[in-house]
C-alpha positions in Angstrom: -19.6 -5.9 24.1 -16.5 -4.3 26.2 -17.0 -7.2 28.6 -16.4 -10.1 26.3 -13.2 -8.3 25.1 -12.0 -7.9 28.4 -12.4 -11.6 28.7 -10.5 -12.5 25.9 -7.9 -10.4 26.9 -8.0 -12.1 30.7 -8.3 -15.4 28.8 -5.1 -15.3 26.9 -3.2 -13.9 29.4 -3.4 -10.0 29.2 -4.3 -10.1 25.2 -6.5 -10.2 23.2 -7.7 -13.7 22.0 -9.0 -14.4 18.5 -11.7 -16.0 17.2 -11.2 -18.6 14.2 -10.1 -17.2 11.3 -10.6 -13.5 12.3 -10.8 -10.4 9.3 -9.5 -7.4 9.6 -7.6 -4.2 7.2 -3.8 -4.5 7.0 -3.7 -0.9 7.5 -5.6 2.0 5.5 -9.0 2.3 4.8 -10.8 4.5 1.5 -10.5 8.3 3.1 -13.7 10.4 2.2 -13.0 12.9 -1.1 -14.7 15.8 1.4 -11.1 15.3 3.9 -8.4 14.3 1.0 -7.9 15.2 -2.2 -8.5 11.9 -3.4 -7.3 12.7 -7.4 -3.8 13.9 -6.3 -3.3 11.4 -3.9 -4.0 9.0 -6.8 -1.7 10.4 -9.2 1.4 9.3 -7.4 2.7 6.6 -4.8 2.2 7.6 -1.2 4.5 10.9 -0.3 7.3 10.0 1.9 7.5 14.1 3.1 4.2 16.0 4.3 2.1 17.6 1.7 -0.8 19.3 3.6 -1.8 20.5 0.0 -3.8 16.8 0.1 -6.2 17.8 2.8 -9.8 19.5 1.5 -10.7 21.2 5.0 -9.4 24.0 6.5 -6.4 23.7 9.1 -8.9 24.7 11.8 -11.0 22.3 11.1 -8.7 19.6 10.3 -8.3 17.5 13.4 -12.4 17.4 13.9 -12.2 16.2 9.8 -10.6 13.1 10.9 -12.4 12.5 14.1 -15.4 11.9 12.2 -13.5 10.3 9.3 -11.9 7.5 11.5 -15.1 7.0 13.0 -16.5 6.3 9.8 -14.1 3.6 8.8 -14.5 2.3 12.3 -18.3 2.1 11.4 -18.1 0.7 7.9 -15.6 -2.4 9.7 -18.1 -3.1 12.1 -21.1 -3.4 9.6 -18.9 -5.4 7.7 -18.0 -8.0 10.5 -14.5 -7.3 11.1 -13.0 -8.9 13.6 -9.5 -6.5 13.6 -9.9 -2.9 13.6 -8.0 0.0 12.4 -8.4 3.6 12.2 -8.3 3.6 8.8 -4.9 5.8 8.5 -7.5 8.6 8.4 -5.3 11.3 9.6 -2.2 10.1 7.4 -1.5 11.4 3.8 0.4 8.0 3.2 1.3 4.9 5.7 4.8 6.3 6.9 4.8 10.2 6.2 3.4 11.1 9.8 5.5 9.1 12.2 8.5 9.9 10.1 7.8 13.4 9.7 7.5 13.8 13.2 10.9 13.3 14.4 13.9 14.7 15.7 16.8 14.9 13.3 14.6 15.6 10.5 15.0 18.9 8.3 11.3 19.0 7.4 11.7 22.3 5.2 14.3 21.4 3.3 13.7 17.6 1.2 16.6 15.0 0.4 15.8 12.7 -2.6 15.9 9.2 -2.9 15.1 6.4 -5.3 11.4 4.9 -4.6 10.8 1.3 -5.6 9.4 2.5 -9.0 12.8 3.9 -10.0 11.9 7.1 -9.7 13.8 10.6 -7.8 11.2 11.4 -4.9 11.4 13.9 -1.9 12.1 12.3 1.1 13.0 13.0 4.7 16.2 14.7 5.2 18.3 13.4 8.4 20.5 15.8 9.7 20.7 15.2 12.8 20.2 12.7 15.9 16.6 11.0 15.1 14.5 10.8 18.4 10.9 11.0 19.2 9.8 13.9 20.7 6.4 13.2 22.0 3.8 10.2 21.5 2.8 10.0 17.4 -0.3 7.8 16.9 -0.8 6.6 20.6 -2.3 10.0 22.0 -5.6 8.5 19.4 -5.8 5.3 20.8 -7.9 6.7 23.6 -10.4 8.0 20.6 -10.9 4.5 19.0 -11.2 2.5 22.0 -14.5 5.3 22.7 -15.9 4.2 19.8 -15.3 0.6 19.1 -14.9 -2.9 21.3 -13.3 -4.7 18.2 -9.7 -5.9 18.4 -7.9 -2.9 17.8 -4.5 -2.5 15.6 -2.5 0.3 14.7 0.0 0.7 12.7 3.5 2.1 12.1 6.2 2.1 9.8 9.1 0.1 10.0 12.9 1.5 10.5 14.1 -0.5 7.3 11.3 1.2 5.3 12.0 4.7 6.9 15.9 4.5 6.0 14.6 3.5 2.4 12.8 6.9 2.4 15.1 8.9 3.8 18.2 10.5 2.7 21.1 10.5 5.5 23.2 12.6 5.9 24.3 12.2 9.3 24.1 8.8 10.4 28.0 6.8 9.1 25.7 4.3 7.4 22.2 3.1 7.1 21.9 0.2 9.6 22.9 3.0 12.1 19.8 5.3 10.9 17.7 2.1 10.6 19.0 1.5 14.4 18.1 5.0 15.5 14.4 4.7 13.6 13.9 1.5 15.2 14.4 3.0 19.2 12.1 5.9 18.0 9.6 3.1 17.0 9.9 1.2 19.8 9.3 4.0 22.2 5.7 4.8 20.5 5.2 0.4 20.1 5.3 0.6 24.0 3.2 3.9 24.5 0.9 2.0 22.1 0.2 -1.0 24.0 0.6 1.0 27.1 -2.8 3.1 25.6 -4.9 0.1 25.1 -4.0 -1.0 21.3 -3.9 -5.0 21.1 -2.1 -5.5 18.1 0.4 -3.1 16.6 2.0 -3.7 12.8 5.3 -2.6 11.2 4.9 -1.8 7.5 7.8 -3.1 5.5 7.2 -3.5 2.4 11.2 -1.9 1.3 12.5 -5.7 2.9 11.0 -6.8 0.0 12.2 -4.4 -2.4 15.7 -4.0 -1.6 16.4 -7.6 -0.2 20.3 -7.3 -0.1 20.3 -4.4 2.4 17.8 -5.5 4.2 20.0 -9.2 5.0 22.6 -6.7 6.7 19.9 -4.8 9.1 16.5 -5.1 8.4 15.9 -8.4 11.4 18.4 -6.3 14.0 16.3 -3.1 13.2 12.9 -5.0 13.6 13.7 -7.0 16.8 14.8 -3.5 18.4 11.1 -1.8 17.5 9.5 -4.6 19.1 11.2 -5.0 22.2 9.6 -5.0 25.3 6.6 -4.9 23.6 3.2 -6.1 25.5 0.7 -7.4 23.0 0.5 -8.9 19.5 3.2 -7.8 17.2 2.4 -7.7 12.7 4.4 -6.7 10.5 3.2 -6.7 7.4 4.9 -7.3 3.9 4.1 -6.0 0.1 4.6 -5.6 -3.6 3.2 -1.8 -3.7 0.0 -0.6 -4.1 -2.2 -2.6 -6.5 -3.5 0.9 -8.0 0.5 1.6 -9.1 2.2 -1.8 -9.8 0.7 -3.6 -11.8 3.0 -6.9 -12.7 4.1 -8.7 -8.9 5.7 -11.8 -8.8 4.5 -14.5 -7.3 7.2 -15.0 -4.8 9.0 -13.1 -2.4 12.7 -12.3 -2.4 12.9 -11.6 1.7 10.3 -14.0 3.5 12.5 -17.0 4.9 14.1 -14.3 6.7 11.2 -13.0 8.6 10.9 -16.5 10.1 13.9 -15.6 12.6 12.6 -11.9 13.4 11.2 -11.4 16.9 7.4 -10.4 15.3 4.2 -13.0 15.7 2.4 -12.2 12.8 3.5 -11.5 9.3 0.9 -10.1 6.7 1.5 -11.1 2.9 -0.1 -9.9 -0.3 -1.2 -12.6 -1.8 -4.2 -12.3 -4.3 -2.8 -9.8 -7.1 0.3 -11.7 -7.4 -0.8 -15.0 -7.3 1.6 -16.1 -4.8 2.8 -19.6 -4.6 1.0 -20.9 -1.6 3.4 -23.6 -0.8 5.8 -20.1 0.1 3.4 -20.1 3.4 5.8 -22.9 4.7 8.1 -20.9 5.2 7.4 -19.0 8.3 6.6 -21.7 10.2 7.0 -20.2 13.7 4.2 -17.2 12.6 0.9 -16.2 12.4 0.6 -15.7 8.8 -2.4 -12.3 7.2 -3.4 -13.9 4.2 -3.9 -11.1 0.9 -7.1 -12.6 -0.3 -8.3 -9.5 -1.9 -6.7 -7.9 -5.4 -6.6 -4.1 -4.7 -5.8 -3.7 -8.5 -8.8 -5.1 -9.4 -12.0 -2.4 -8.5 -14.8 -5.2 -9.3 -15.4 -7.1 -5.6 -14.8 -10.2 -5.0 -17.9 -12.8 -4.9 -17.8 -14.5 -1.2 -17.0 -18.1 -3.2 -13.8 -16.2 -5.0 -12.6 -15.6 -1.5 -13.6 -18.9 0.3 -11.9 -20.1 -2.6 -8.7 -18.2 -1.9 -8.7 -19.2 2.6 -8.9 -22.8 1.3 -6.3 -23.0 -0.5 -4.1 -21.1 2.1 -5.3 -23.4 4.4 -3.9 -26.5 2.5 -0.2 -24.7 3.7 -1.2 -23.8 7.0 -3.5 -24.3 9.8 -6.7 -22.2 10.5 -4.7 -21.3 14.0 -2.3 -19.5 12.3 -4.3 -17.7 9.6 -5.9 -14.2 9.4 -7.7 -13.5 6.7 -6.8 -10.0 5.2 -6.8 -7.5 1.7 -3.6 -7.6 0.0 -2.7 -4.0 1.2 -4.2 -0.9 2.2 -7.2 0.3 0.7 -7.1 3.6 0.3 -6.9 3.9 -3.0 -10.5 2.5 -3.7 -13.6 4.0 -3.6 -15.6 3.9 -0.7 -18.6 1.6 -2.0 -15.7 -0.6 -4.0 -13.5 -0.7 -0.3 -16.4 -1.9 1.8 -17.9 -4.4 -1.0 -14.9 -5.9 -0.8 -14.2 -6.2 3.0 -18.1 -6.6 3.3 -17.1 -10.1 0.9 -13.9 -10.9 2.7 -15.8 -11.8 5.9 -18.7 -13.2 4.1 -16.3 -15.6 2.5 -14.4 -16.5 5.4 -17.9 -17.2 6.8 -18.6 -20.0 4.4 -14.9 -21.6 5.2 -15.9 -22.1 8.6 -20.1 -23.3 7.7 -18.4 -25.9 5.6 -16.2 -26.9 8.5 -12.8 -26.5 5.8 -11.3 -24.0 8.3 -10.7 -26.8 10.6 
């Protein structure tokens, strides 16, 4: 129904308008074992450097791979009853290798290292130069999803706090520069994003929440200069780690009031694993808030009722209006019938929120 989205859009003045208490994937979607090696890419947190090892098809055949992947997890969403769509992160080893891979400035050949938020000595992206982007990342596909779905359509990026996190500088004075040099790159591709048809676009930034007291000194400068200009809805969306590899989250966040003042809309929290403190909700007032109401950790799916359950009591903190109902994080680390059970669920049990009228 192409019509009734381009009413929405015409609606709510140029975007896209949602309905009440709309679904949709933070991000990544389970990848098929036939395109990723789906045991290494399970052994270890997501690769901050490429590692074309991960991909099962030939390089010739690669790009045709992950046409018909996305389209798959484009598929699976609408039979679930999505509301929000994503690509899935088909064509991405992990949720920030790609973009940051991609730039100028980057010694791809030769690794830095750098602490991940596990503790542990990883590769990383080696800056050696002045970071720019050199040509359009994820925005040259937008095209490609909007053929083959009418859904709400986000995409999503990584953040310049995160991408300094990640990367080892060795050119930059300090890190809020390089975070300040990420964040123009980003906002170039935010605007060719919008520019291509995308109505939402997300910021992953989880490392705000890892490494709080650097991200006080430049993580809300960084983030308001990705986003400027920018045409459409704005996410940005916030995490503990992957539920597969951390397994004890606390139930609060240590960088959250903060986000209030930042220049995004919508801010996307993992909730369910960690058993967040709902009354936390409160405290971004001014935004749009992507509920967790899905534990990734956990590989059973959810009943419907466990996830009603889980909307209600968001909604005792905040208004339906201001509510999207959402998995903790990306799933790509689940199987396929385990990731689509559970989205399958999520909608289900945002269904019976709103046939009991507690949404409103």
């Amino acid at each position: 129904m192409p019509g009734a989205l381009e009413a929405g859009r015409a609606m709510s003045g140029g975007r896209a308008k949602y309905p009440e208490l709309p679904v949709g994937l933070v991000g990544s979607y389970s990848q098929p074992g036939w395109l990723i090696d789906r045991q290494r890419l399970g052994e270890r947190l997501p690769p901050r450097v490429l590692l074309d090892a991960l991909w099962q098809v030939a390089p010739e055949c690669l790009e045709e791979a992950k046409n018909d992947a996305t389209i798959l997890a484009l598929q699976d969403q609408h039979r679930a009853g999505a509301d929000i769509v994503t690509d899935g992160e088909m064509r991405r080893e992990s949720y920030s290798n790609r973009f940051s891979n991609s730039l100028d400035g980057i010694d791809i050949d030769n690794p830095g290292e750098a602490l991940d938020r596990t503790g542990k000595m990883v590769p990383v992206p080696r800056v050696t130069g002045e970071v720019g982007r050199r040509a359009p990342v994820e925005a040259a596909f937008v095209p490609f999803l909007r053929a083959h779905t009418d859904r709400l359509l986000k995409v999503t990026l990584p953040g310049p706090f995160t991408m300094t996190q990640q990367a080892r500088n060795e050119y930059y004075p300090s890190d809020g520069d390089l975070a300040m040099a990420y964040a123009e790159a980003v906002n170039e591709e935010v605007r060719d994003l919008f520019a291509a048809g995308a109505d939402i676009v997300q910021l992953d930034e989880p490392y705000v929440q890892a490494r709080p007291e650097a991200a006080r000194e430049y993580a809300v400068p960084a983030i308001d200069r990705a986003l400027e200009g920018a045409t459409g809805r704005t996410a940005l969306h916030v995490c503990f780690g992957y539920g597969k590899h951390v397994k004890d989250k606390p139930d609060g966040y240590a960088f959250l009031e903060e986000l209030n003042r930042c220049a995004v809309e919508e801010v996307s929290l993992e909730c369910a694993q960690p058993k967040l403190k709902m009354d936390l909700l409160s405290l971004l007032p001014d935004k749009t808030v992507h509920v967790g109401v899905l534990d990734l950790r956990d590989t059973s799916v959810e009943s419907p009722h466990d996830v009603a359950g889980r909307i209600r009591a968001a909604l005792e903190v905040i208004p339906a209006e201001r509510m999207i109902v959402a998995p903790d994080c990306g799933m790509k680390y689940l199987a396929r019938d385990v990731a689509y059970g559970k989205l399958r669920n999520m909608v289900l049990g945002r269904d019976l929120v709103l046939a009991d009228g507690s949404g409103h």
